[in-house]
C-alpha positions, -999 to 999 in steps of 0.1 A, spaced: -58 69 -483 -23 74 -495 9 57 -489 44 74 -505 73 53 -507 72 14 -511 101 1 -492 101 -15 -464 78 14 -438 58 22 -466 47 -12 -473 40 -25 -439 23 7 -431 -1 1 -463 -3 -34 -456 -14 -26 -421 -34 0 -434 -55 -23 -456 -57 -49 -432 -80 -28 -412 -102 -19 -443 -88 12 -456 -87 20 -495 -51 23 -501 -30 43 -528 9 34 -529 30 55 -545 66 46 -554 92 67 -573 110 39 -588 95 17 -617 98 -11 -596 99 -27 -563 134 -21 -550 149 3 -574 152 30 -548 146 13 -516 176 9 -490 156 -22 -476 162 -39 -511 200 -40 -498 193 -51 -463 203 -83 -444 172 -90 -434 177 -97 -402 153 -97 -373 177 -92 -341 164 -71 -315 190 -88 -285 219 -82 -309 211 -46 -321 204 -38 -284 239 -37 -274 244 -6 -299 210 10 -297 184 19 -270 170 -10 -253 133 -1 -263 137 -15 -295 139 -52 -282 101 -57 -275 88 -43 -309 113 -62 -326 102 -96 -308 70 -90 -319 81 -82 -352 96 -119 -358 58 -131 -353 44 -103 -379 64 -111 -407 61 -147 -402 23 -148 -399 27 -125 -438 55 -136 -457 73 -170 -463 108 -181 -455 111 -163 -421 141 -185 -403 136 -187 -368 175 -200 -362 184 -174 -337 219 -150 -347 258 -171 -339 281 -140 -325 317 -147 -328 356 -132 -327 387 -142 -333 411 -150 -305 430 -119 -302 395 -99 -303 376 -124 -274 372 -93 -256 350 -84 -275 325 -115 -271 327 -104 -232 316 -69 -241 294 -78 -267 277 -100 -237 270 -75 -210 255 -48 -233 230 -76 -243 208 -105 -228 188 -134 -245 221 -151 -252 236 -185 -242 273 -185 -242 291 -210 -264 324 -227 -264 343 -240 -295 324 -276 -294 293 -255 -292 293 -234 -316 304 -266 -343 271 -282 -329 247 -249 -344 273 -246 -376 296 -275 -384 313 -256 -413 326 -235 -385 345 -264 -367 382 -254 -351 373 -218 -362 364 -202 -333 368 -209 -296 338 -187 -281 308 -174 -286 273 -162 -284 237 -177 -298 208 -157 -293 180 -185 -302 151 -163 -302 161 -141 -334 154 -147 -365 157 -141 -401 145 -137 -440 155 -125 -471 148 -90 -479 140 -93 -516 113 -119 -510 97 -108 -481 94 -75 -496 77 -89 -528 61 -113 -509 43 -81 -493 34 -61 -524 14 -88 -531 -5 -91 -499 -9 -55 -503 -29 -60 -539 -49 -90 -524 -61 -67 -499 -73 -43 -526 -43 -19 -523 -30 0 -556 9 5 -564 19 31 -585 54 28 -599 71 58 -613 51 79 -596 71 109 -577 49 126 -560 49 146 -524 24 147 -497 11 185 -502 10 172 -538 -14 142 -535 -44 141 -529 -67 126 -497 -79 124 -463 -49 108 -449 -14 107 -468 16 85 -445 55 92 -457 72 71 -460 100 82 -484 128 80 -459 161 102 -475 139 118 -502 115 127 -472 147 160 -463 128 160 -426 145 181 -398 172 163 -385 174 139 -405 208 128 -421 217 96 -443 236 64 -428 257 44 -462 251 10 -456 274 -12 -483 270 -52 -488 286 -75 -510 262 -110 -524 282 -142 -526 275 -173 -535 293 -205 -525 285 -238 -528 322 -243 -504 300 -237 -469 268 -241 -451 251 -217 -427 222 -223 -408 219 -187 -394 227 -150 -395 263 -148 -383 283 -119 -366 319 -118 -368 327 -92 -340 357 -61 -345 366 -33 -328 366 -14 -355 346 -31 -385 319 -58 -370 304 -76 -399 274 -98 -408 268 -131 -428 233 -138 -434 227 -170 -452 200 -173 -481 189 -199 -505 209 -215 -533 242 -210 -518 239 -173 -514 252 -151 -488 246 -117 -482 279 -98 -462 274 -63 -444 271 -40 -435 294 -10 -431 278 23 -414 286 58 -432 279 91 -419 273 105 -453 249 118 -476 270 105 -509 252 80 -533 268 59 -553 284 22 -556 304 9 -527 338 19 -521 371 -1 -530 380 2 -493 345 -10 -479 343 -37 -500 380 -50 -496 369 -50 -455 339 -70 -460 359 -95 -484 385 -97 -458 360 -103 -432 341 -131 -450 376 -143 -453 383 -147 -417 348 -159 -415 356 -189 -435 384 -192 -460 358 -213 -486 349 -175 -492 379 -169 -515 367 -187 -536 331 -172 -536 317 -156 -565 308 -120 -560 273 -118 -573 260 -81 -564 279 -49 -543 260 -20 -535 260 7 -512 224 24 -502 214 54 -473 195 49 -446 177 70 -428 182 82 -395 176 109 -369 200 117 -338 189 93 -315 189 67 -342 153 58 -335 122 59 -357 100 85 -352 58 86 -367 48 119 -361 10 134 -375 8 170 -390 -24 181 -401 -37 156 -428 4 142 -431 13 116 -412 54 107 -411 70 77 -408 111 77 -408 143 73 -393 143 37 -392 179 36 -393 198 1 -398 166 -12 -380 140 -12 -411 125 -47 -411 127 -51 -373 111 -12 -363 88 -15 -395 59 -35 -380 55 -13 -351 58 17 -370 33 8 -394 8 0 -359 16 34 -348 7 52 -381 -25 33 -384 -30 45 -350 -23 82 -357 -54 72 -381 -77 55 -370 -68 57 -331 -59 20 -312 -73 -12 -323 -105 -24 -309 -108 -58 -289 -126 -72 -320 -98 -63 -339 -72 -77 -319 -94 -110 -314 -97 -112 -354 
């Protein structure tokens, strides 16, 4: 069986794949983990409550479960919940940010201090949803690959191949942007790593704007990973000047320890996504799709990979699911 494309869906699809026995073949363009792979620039971040309030409310269930997939396969998966905040003059935004979502408890100023003390006198409301979660892409995803080989499965770098192309039974896309599907178009995502040694986070924060919400996602040895701006565009490239001046600027307002932060990567990758912006796993023939995951990769990519296994091999059996 063969797999194309070795970021995020592609890997939990062959991972999932392998788990239930199947000899599998993944391909991968690049000549290493990451190099073309938008999930190599993501925050990692496992919020289903919190990308609810911009995205259809199905997604919240898969994504739950997702928190207990990657856990049960990768290490370092943070179960601290996500800290939602705003400035004073934009509070009304914590009060819309509220109804379009549930799974939160509000917060007052001496509340949110008790989840991050760094945060003290900073902010006067806001919103923890305690049953997210988090990880860092760049281990997780490695951590996978090598599941992946323990299982038996084969990775094949630098190999650009299609799905009429390869050979085998069964052959599941996963190639996201390179895939060109019908419909779908490319979403720039651009992030800036920092590293400080000037403040402590415990969790994934979001700093709410009307026009510019950001992320902070904390990861090991003082590093912090700041997105993500959202692009309609099909341009590759580097980030821009103005994109990465807004995401300084909003680290900034985070925390003004950030001046002071070293900038240790900026890029800008494309995600991919179809109108609705929900994945979709379709089967033609002996080609079975998997795309469109959006700004949702690691939280849709579990369930997508079930699905495509499905599309396979039809639904698990009880001794599956009991195993």
């Amino acid at each position: 069986m063969t797999v194309i494309g070795a970021g995020v869906a592609g890997l939990c699809t062959a991972v999932t794949l392998a788990e239930r026995g199947a000899a599998v073949t993944l391909h991968e363009r690049s000549e290493s983990l990451g190099g073309a792979a938008a999930s190599w620039l993501a925050g990692g971040m496992l919020p289903p409550f919190c990308e609810a309030e911009s995205a259809d409310a199905s997604i919240v269930a898969p994504g739950l479960a997702a928190i207990d997939w990657w856990e049960s396969r990768v290490p370092g998966v943070m179960r601290n919940g996500t800290l939602v905040v705003a400035s004073s003059r934009d509070a009304g935004e914590i009060a819309r940010f509220g109804r379009r979502t549930s799974g939160a408890q509000p917060l007052d100023a001496e509340g949110i201090e008790a989840l991050e003390p760094d945060l003290a006198g900073r902010f006067r409301q806001g919103l923890h949803f305690a049953a997210e979660a988090h990880l860092d892409p760049r281990r997780a995803l490695t951590a996978l690959a090598e599941r992946f080989e323990r299982l038996g499965g084969t990775i094949r770098f630098g190999s650009d191949v299609t799905p009429e192309a390869v050979g085998g039974d069964v052959v599941i896309d996963c190639r996201g942007i390179a895939a060109n599907a019908p419909s779908l178009r490319s979403v720039r995502g651009e992030m800036l790593i920092l590293r400080s040694d000037e403040i402590r986070l415990s969790r994934p924060v979001r700093l709410l704007h009307p026009r510019m919400p950001v992320y902070v996602v904390p990861r090991a040895g003082g590093l912090f990973m700041v997105g993500a701006t959202m692009i309609e565009s099909e341009a590759s490239g580097g980030p821009t000047l103005r994109a990465a001046v807004e995401l300084m600027n909003a680290a900034y307002a985070l925390h003004p320890a950030f001046a002071e932060a070293e900038v240790i990567d900026m890029k800008a990758g494309r995600r991919p996504a179809f109108p609705d912006n929900l994945p979709r796993v379709t089967r033609g023939g002996r080609i079975v799709s998997v795309n469109g995951l959006f700004r949702h990769g690691f939280l849709l990519a579990p369930d997508c990979a079930e699905k495509a296994a499905e599309r396979v091999f039809g639904p698990r059996t009880r001794e599956e699911i009991a195993a």
